[in-house]
N, C-alpha and C positions, 0 to 999 in steps of 0.2 A: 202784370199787376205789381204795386209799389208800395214800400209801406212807409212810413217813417219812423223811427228806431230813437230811444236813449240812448247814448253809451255812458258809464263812467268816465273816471279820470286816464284809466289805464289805455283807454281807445283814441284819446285826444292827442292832439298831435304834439301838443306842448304839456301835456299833463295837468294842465289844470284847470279845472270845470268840466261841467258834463258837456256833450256834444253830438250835435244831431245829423243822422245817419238816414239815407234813402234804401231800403234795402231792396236790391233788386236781383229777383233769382234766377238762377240757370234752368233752362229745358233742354229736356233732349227729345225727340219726335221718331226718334227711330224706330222702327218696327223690322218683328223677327222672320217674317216673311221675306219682308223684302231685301234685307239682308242678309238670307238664306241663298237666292238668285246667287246673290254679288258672289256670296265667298267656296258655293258649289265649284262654280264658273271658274272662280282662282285656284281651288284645288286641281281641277281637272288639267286644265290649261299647263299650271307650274309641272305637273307630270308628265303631259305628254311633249313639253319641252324641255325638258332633264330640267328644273329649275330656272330657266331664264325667264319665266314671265313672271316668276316672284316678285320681279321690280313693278310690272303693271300690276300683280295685285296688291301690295302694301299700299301702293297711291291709291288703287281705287277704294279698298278699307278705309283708307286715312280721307280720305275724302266725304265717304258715306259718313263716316263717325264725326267729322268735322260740322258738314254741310248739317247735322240734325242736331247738333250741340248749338244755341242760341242765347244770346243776353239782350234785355231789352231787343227784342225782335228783330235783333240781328245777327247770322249765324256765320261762325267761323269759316277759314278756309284755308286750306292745305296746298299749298301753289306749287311742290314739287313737280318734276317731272319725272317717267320711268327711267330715261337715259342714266340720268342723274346718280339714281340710286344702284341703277345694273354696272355702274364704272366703278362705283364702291364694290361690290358684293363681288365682282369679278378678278379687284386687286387682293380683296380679304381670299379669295379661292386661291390665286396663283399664290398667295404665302404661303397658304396650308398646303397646298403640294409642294413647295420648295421645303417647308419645314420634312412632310412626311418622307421624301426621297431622301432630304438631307440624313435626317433618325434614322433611317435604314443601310445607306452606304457611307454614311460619315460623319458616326457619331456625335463626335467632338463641334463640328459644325452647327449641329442642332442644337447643343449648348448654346454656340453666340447667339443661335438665332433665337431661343427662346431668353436669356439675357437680355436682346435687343427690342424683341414683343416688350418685355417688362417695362422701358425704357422710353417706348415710343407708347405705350398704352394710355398716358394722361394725354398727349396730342390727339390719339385718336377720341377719347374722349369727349376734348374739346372741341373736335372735327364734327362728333355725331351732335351735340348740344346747341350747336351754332348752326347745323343745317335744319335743326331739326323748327328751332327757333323762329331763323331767320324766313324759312317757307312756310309759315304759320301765319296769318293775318286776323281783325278783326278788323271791320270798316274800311278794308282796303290799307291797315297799320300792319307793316308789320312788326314780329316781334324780334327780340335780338338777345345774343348771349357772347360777351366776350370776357376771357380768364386767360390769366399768364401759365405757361408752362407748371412752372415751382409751385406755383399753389394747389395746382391741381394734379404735382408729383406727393406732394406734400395728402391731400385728402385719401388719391384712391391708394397709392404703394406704403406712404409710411403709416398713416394708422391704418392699414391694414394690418400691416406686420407688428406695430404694437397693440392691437387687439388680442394678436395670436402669441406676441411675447408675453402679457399679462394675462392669459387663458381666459379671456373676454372682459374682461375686467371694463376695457378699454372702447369694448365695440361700441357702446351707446353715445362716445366723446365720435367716434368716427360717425353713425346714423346720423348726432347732430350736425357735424362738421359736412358731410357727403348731402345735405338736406341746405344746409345754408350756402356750399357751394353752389349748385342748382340755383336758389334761388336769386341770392345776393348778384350775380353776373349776369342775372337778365334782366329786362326790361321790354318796356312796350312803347314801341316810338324813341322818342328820345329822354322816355321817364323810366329810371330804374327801377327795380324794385325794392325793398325791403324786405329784412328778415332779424324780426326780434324776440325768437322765442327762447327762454333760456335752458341752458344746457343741464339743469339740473332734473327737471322735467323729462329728461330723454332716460335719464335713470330712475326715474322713479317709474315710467312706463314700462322696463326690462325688467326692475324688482319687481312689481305685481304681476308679469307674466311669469316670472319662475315661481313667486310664488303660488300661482294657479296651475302651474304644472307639477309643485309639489306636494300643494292640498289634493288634486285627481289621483295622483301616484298612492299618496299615503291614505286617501279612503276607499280606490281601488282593495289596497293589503291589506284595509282593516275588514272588509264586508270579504274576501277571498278566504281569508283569518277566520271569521265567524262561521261561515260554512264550512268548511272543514272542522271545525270544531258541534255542527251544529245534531249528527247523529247522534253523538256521547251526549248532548246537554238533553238529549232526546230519551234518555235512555234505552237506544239502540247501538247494538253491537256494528263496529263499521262493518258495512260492507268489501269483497273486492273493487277495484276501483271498473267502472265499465269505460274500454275504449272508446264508442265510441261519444258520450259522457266527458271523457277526459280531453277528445278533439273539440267537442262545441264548447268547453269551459276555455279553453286555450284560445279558440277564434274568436270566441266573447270578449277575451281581456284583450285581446288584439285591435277588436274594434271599440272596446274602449278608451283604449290607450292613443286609439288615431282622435277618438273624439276631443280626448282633456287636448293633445296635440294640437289641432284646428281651432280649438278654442284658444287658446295662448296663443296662435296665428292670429285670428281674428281681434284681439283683443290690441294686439300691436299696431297693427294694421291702420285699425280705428284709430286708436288712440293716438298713432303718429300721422296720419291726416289729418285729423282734429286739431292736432295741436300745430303740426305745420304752416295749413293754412289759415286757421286766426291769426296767426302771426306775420303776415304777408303784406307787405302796404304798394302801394304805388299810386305815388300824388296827391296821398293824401286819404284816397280810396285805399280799403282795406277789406278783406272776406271774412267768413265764417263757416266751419264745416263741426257737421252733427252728425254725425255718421254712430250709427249705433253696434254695439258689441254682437250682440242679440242675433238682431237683420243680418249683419254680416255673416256671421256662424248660420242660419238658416240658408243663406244665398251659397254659400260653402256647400252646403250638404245638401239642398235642393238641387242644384245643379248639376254636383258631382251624380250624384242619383238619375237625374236625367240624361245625363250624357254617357253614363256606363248602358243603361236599360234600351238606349234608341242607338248604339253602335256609335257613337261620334254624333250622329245626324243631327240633335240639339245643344250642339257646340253654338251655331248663332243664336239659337234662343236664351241662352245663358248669359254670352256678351252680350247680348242688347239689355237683359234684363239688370246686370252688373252697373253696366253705362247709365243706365236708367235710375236707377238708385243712389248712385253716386252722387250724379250732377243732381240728384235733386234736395241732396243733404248740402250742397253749398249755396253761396249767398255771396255778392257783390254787398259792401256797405259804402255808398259813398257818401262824401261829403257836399258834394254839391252835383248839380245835374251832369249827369251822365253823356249829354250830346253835347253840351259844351266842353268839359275835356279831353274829349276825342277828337272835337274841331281843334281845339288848340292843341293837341298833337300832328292834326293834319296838315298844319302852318307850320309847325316846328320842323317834323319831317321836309315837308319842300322848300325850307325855306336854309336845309342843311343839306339835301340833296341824298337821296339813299342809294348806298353804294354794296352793291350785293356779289357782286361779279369775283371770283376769287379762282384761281389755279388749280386749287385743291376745292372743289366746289362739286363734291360729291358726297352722299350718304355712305359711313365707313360701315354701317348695319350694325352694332352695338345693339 
């Protein structure tokens, strides 16, 4: 189902006049059952082959979670293959043993070599972003991600390190920068995308999460404050304190503290999907994501509860119910019909020839 949409000035492509938008939403179809089957199967399997079939089960998850993800009644598709991704996962093993031997009998060694990780870590970035992309399809399109070196030494190493030089001051220039990398260097066909959300917004989302994690803290010690004060106001002499009294007030603020915690997760989370993906254009088509504070923080602690109480075993009923929630707080807004600018990407694509075939044409597992 389709709806047609207002937008303001700010949605417009040129900024001025309002403009009319098809909204068309995302499904997801999957059910926890049946991707209970799939990912039993892949636990069992990646054990009893010390890990090498990790590579057939990430295709088959990516596939399940693909193939039930749908736009206008069309569903993704995930075109990898296991080879692919077991040649990555088997170079990332043989470094970490060359590192681990190295650390043990030559110390100095282990130095270059973790220097050299540092060094090579935006390529493989770029490695994992570009497969990850490039084997992704919608209507038989696929999608693509390419970024130079420097800019992407420039996102994930330097504002790291000046995140941690200015004791985070910095992190939320990085969230935005690490968020517009992503998007800015991909595309779909031979349309790129956009990314126009402004950076000042990434801190005001980090200010009201400390400050929600300072408002928990500080009304946490003020009601902790009250009861301890609360026999005297009683006109009762204190009592000795009772152990085990003093252990359930302790496990109490413990899981308090995870709650204020989960909720400043949550609150981020939302708030930087939301604000992400409104910000997303390509061709002219642009999304929107609603994702609530709330829902999230229930789906947090709904599932954590479920997946402690049933051993792991409602680990797929969680994801699907995640996935499920997700896609259904976002929204395609286009500008014009939806099957014609996919055709005209299908022209464009063959009419450029896609060239997919690469040396290094493997999943680094990032």
């Amino acid at each position: 189902m389709v709806a047609t949409v207002q937008t303001g000035p700010a949605a417009s492509a040129t900024g001025t006049g309002a403009q009319a938008f098809t909204r068309v939403p995302f499904e997801f179809t999957g059910k926890a059952g049946e991707y209970f089957k799939i990912w039993i199967v892949n636990i069992l399997l990646t054990i009893l082959t010390l890990g090498i079939y990790s590579a057939w089960a990430k295709v088959r998850r990516k596939r399940y979670f693909y193939g039930n993800t749908s736009l206008q009644g069309a569903a993704f598709e995930y075109l990898a293959e296991p080879l692919q991704i077991l040649k990555g996962r088997l170079l990332a093993f043989g470094l970490f043993v060359v590192y681990i031997v190295a650390s043990n009998f030559v110390p100095p060694v282990a130095g270059v070599l973790a220097i050299a990780f540092v060094v090579l870590f935006p390529w493989l970035v770029i490695r994992a972003l570009s497969f990850n992309a490039r084997y992704s399809a919608y209507r038989n399109i696929r999608f693509d991600f390419k970024s130079g070196y420097g800019k992407a030494l420039a996102v994930h190493i330097g504002l790291p390190i000046l995140a941690v030089l200015t004791l985070g001051i910095a992190y939320p220039a990085y969230a935005y920068h690490r968020s517009k990398f992503v998007v800015a260097q991909s595309g779909y066909g031979t349309t790129p995308f956009g990314f126009n959300a402004p950076l000042g917004n990434f801190y005001v989302i980090y200010l009201l999460a400390i400050l929600i994690l300072l408002g928990g803290i500080v009304g946490l010690a003020v009601i902790g404050t009250a009861l301890s004060f609360l026999p005297e106001l009683m006109g009762q002499a204190a009592a000795a304190p009772n152990p085990a009294f003093t252990v359930l007030s302790a496990f109490a603020i413990m899981l308090v503290m995870v709650l204020i915690l989960l909720t400043a997760r949550a609150y981020i989370e939302t708030a930087t999907a939301n604000l992400v993906w409104s910000n997303v254009a390509s061709g002219g088509n642009r999304f929107a994501s609603t994702l609530d504070t709330r829902a999230m923080l229930w789906l947090y602690l709904s599932n954590a509860a479920a997946i402690l109480f049933s051993l792991g075993l409602l680990i797929p009923w969680a994801e699907i119910r995640m996935s499920r929630y997700r896609l259904s707080q976002l929204t395609l807004l286009a500008t014009s019909d939806l099957d014609r600018f996919v055709a005209k990407e299908q022209e464009a694509v063959t009419a450029a020839g896609e060239e997919i075939a690469d040396f290094f044409d493997f999943d680094v597992g990032l």
